[in-house]
C-alpha positions in Angstrom: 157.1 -12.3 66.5 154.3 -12.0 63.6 153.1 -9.1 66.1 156.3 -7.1 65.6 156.1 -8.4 61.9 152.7 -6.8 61.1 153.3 -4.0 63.4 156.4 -2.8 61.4 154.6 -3.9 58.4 151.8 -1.3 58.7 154.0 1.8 59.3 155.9 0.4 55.9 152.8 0.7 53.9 151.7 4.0 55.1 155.1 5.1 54.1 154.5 3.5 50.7 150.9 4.7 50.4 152.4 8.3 51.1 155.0 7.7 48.1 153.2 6.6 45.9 150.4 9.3 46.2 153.2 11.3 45.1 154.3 9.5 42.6 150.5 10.1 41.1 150.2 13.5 42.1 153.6 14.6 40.3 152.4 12.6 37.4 149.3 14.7 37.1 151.1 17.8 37.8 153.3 17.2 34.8 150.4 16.4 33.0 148.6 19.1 33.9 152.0 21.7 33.1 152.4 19.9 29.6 148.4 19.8 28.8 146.0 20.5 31.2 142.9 19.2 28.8 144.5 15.7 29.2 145.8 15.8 32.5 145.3 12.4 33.1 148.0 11.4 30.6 150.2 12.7 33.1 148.9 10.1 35.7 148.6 7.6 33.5 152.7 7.8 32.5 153.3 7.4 36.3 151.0 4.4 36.7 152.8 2.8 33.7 156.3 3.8 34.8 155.8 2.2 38.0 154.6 -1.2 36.4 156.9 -1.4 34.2 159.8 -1.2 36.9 158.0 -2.9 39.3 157.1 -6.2 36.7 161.2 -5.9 35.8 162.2 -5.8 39.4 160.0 -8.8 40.5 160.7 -10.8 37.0 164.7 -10.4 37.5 166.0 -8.1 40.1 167.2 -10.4 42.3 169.6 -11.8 39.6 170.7 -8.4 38.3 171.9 -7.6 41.7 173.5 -10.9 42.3 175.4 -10.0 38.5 176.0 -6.6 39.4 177.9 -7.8 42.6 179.9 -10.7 41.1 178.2 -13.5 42.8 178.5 -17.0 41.9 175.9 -19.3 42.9 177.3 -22.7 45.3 175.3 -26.0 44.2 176.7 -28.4 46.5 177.0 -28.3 50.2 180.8 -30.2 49.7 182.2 -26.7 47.9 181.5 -24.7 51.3 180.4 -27.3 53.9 180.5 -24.6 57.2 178.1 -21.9 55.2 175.4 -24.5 54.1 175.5 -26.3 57.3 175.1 -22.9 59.6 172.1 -21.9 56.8 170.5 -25.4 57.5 170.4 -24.5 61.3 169.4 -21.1 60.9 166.4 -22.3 58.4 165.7 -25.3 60.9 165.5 -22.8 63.7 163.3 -20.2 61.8 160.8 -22.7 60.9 161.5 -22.7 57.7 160.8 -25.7 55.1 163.3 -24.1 52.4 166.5 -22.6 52.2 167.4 -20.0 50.3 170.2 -20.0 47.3 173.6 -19.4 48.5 175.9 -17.2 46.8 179.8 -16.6 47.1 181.2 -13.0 46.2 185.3 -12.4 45.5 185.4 -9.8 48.1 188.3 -9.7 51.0 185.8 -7.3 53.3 183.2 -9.2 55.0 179.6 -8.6 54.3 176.3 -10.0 53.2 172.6 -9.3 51.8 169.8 -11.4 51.1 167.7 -10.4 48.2 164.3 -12.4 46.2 160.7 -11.6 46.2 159.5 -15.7 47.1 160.8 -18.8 48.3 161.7 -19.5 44.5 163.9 -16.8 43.9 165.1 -15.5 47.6 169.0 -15.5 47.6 171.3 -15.3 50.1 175.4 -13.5 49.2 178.0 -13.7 51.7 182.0 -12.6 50.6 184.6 -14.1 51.1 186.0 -12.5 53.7 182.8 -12.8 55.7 183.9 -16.5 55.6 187.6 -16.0 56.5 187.2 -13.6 58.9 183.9 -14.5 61.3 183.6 -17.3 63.5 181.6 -20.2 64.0 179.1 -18.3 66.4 180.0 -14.4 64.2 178.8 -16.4 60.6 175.5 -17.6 62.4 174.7 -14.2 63.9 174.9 -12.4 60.1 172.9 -15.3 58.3 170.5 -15.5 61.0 170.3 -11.6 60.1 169.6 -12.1 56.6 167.4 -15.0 57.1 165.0 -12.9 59.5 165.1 -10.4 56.0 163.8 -13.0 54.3 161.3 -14.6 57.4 159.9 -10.7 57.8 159.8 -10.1 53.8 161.3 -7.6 53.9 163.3 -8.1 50.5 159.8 -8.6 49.2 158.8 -5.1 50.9 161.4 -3.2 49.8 161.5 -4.2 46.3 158.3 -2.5 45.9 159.3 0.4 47.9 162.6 0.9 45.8 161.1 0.2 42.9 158.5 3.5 44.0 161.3 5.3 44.6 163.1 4.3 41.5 159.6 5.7 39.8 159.7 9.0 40.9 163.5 9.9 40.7 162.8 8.7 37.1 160.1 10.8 36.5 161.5 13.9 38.0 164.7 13.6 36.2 162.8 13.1 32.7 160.7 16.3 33.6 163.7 18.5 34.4 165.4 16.8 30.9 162.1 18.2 29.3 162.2 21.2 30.8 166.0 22.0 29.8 166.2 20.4 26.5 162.7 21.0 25.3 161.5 23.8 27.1 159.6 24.9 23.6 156.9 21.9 23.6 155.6 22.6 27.1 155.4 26.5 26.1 153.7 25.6 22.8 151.4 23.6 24.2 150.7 26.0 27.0 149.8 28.6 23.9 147.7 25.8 22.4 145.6 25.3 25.3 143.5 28.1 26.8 142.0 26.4 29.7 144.3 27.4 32.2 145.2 31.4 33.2 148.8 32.5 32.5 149.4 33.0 35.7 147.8 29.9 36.7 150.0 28.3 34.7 153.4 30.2 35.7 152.2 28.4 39.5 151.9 25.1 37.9 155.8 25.7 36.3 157.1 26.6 39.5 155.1 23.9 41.7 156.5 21.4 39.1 160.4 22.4 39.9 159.7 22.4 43.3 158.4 18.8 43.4 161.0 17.5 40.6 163.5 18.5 43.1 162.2 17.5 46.3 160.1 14.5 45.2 163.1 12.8 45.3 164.5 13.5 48.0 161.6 13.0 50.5 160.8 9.6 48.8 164.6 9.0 49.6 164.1 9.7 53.1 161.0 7.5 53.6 162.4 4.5 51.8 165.8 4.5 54.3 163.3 5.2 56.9 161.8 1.8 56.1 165.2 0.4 56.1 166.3 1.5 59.2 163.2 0.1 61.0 163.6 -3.3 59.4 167.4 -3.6 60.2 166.3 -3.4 63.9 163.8 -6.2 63.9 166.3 -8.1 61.5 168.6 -7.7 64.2 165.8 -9.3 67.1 165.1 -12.0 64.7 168.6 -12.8 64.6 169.6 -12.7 68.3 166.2 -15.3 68.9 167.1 -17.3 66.3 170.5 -17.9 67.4 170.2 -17.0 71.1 173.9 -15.6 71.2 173.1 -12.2 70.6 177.3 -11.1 71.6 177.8 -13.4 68.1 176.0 -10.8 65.8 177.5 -7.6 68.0 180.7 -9.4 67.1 180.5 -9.8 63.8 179.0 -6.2 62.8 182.3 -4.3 64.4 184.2 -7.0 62.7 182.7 -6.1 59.2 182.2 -2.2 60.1 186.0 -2.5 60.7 187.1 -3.9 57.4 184.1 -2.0 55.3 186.2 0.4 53.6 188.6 -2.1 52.0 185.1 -3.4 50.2 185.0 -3.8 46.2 181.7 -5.3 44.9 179.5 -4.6 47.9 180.4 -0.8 48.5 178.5 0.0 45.2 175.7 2.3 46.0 172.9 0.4 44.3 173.6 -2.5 46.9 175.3 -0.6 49.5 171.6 -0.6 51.6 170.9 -3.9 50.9 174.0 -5.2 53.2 174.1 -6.0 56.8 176.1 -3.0 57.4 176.4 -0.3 54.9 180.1 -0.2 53.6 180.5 3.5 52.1 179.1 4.9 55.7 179.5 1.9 58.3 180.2 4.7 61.2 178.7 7.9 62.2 175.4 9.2 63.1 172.6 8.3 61.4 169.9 10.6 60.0 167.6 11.1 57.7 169.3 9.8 54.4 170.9 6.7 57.0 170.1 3.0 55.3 171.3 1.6 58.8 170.8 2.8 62.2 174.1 4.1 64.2 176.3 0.6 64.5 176.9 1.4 68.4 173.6 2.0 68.9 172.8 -1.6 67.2 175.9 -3.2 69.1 174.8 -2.0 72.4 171.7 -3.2 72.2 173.1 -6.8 71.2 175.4 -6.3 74.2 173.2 -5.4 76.5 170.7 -8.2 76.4 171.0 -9.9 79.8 167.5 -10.6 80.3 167.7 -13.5 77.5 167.6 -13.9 73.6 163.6 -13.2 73.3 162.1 -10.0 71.8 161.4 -8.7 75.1 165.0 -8.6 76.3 165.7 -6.7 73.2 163.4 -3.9 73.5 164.3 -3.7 77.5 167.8 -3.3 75.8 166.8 -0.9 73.0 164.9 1.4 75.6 168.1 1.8 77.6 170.2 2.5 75.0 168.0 4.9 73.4 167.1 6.8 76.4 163.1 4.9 76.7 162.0 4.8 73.3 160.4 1.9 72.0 161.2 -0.6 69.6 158.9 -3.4 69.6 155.2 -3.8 69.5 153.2 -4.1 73.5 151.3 -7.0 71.7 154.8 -8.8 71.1 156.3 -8.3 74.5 153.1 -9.5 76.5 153.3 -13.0 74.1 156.9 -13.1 74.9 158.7 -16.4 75.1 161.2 -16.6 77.2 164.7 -17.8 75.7 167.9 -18.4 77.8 171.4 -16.9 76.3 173.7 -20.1 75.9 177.2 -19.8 75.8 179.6 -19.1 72.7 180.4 -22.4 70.6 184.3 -23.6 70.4 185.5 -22.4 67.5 187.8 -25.8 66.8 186.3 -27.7 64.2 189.1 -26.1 61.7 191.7 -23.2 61.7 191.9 -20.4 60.4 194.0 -21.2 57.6 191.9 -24.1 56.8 189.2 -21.9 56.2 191.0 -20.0 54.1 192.2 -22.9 51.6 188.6 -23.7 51.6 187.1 -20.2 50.6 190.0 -19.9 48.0 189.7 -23.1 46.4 185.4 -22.9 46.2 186.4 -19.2 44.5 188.5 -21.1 42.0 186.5 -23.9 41.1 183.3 -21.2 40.9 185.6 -19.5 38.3 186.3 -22.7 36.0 190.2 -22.5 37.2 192.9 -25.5 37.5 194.1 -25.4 41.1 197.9 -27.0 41.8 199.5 -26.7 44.9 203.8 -26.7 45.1 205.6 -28.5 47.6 206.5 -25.5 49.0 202.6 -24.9 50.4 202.0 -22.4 47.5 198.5 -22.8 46.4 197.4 -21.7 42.2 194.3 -20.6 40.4 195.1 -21.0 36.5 191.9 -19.2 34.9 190.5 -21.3 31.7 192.3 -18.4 29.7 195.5 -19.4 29.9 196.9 -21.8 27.8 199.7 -23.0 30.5 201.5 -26.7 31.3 202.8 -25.3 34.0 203.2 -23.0 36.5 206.3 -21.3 38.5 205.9 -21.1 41.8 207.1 -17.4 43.3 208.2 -18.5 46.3 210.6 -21.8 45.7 210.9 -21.2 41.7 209.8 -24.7 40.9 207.9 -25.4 37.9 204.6 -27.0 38.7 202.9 -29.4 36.1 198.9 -28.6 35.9 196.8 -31.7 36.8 196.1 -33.4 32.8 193.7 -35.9 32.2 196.0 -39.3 30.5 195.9 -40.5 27.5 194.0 -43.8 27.7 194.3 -44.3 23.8 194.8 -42.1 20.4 192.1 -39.7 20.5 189.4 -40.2 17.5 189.2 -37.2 15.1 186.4 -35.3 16.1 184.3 -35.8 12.5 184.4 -39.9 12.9 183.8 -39.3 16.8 180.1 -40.9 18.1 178.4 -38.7 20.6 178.9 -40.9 23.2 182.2 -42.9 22.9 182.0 -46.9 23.9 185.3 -47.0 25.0 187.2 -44.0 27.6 189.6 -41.8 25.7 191.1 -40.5 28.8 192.0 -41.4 32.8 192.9 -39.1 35.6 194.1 -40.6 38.5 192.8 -39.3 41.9 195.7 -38.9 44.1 194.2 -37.5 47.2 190.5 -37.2 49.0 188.4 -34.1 48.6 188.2 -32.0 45.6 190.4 -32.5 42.8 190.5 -30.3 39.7 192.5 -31.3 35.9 192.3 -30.2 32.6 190.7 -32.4 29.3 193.2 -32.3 26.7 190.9 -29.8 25.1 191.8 -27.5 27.8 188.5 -27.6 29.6 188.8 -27.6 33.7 187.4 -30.6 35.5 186.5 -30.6 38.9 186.1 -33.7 40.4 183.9 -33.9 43.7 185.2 -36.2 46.9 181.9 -37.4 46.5 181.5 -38.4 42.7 180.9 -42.5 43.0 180.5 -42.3 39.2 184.0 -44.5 37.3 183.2 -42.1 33.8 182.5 -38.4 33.5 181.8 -36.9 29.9 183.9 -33.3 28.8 180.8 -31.6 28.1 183.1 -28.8 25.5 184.5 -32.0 23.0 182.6 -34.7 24.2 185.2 -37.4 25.8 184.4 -39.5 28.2 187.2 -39.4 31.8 187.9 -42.6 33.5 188.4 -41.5 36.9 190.1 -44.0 39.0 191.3 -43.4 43.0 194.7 -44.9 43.4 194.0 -46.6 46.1 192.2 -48.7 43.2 195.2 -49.5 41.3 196.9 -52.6 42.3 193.2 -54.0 43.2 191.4 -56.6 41.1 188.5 -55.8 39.5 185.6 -57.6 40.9 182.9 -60.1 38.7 180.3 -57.3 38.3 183.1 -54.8 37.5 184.5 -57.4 34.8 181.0 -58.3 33.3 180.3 -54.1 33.2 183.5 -54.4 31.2 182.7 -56.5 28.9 179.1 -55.0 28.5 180.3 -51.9 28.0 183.3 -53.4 24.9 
């Protein structure tokens, strides 16, 4: 594995080292075109640019692309318990002593990317139709990808190799800006310098153009070329780490199927960064391609009979792609040998279950009161609206929000302590599992199934919520309850 790892590693850094000799040399042509006594301003400009982008990607890129897609971050294993326990397996099985942040994204296509430069800051995002629509055995296959992203660093890697191509598209579009809008500087610093020939300098011009418009477009080429490799070892990684390599195969037609329905994760900043690229999920790949050909990538998946080791994948990948290699030789001579096991029963809850689940961690991620009708009609009332209740479309009922009681008159809020001895208000906890209200300030409360605390404090106006089950009603309070009581009075 590490053989593969460093293998792949080494052809990414020539490509970088080639891109970022560009990066210099187009500085100092620019230089050199502008003022060729201080050429090495020029370079200089380029060496700044890219350390400026690169200290702002590593800093916060990771949570810029999380914003820019809409992600909300999950805290507790309760809100989505079949994602956090499928990432603690996946972790467990790569060796890992940390698990990466887990992210939810409104989105009905399925999909997912992993992002972070460290352990501190690597993130995993998954949609929520990745959730409703995979199985058991699909989910594991596509964070099992995205954890051998993280295992191989190559979010690390291609941070910097973005952020290089980020550099010189930059560049080349502030010296073709110069050029158009203030074609008069160059030429009158040209006049004021008589180092250079004027034909000399008329090649310089042209050579300039030329690399301000294909710059760009090689260092485009190399960075997807670095994708495409490291999609293909992500895809090893994940059939090893699960050893059910038809799970992953699965799951990429599954998403390639729905990727054209997708809404935050078909932008094109983070359209390379998912496990299968939603504005181009079919066709042939070439050189602009952030993802190899999904049949070639299925096919190899498929045809892994030999096992779920590295060595049955590049048996695989040779057959599919007519003998060429994949893999490293040093990687498939240390090869361990891993049996395929069979696919998991996908029983431990439907479908629809699922569903309620993903919806109902959405609406809690976005602050809203959830009520369900006695019809089976499920509601999200964002924090914006002001509502008591809510009509349901399908039976016409009205439908109360959840409303924390009235324990005793509220206290105006300038005589009000900080902390108030006594409980202005109850809710009563009809149900087990997650229960959301709203403070008679209008805040939403959710209430975890399992919260031991009796108190919670409104942290927008400061009241403290008794919570009480009502299985608790009708029984007496016990001696260490009563003496808390009386402490507490």
């Amino acid at each position: 594995m590490w053989e593969a790892i460093e293998s792949n590693r080494r052809r990414s850094w020539v490509l970088v080292a080639i891109s970022g000799a560009g990066l210099l040399a187009f500085g100092t042509l620019i230089g050199l075109i502008v003022d060729p006594a201080f050429f090495w301003v020029g370079t200089l400009s380029a060496l700044g640019l890219f350390f400026t982008l690169w200290t702002l990607a590593w800093v916060g890129g990771h949570r810029v692309l999380l914003s820019a897609a809409g992600a909300r971050r999950l805290d507790s294993a309760l809100e989505l318990p079949l994602l956090f326990n499928v990432s603690e397996e996946m972790c467990i099985a790569a060796g890992l002593g940390w698990r990466p942040a887990l992210y939810l994204i409104e989105d009905p296509a399925p999909n997912a990317f992993a992002v972070g430069t460290s352990k501190d800051d690597a993130s995993l995002a998954v949609t929520s139709g990745l959730l409703q629509k995979l199985s058991r055995d699909e989910l594991q296959g596509v964070i099992a990808h995205e954890i051998g992203h993280l295992v191989n660093r190559d979010t690390h890697f291609m941070t910097l190799a973005g952020v290089l191509l980020g550099s010189i598209v930059l560049l080349a579009e502030v010296f073709r800006r110069t050029l158009l809008l203030g074609g008069g500087f160059v030429a009158r610093r040209r006049a004021s310098s008589r180092s250079l020939s004027i034909q000399t300098h008329a090649l310089l011009l042209v050579a300039g153009i030329l690399a301000a418009v294909l710059a760009p477009v090689l260092a485009r080429a190399l960075y997807f070329a670095c994708s495409r490799k490291r999609e293909l070892l992500a895809d090893a990684t994940a059939a090893r780490l699960t050893r059910f390599p038809d799970g992953l195969a699965n799951a990429l037609e599954k998403i390639a199927l729905h990727a054209a329905h997708s809404r935050s994760a078909g932008s094109r900043v983070l359209a390379p960064l998912c496990i299968v690229n939603p504005r181009r999920a079919f066709g042939e790949a070439g050189w602009f391609s952030t993802h190899p050909p999904l049949d070639l990538r299925v096919a190899v998946l498929r045809g892994m009979s030999g096992g779920a080791h590295y060595g049955a994948y590049e048996e695989s990948y040779r057959q599919v792609s007519g003998g060429r290699s994949c893999l490293p030789p040093s990687t498939l001579a240390s090869r361990r040998a891993l049996v395929k096991r069979e696919a998991h029963l996908d029983s431990s809850e439907s479908s629809t279950e699922r569903r309620e689940a993903v919806h109902a961690a959405l609406g809690r991620l976005a602050g809203c009161t959830t009520a369900t009708c006695l019809c089976g009609v499920a509601f999200r009332v964002p924090p914006s609206l002001a509502l008591d209740f809510v009509t349901c479309p399908r039976c016409g009922r009205d439908n109360e929000l959840p409303l924390a009681e009235h324990d005793q008159p509220s206290v105006p809020a300038e005589n009000r302590p900080s902390v108030p001895s006594v409980p202005a208000q109850r809710y009563v906890v009809d149900e087990p599992g997650w229960q959301s209200f709203r403070c008679r300030c209008s805040k939403t409360i959710h209430v975890s199934p399992a919260l031991l605390a009796r108190e919670i404090v409104c942290n927008t106006c400061g009241r403290r919520i008794e919570i009480v089950r009502r299985a608790n009603l009708a029984r007496p309070r016990t001696r260490s309850e009563e003496r808390r009581a009386h402490a507490s009075d």
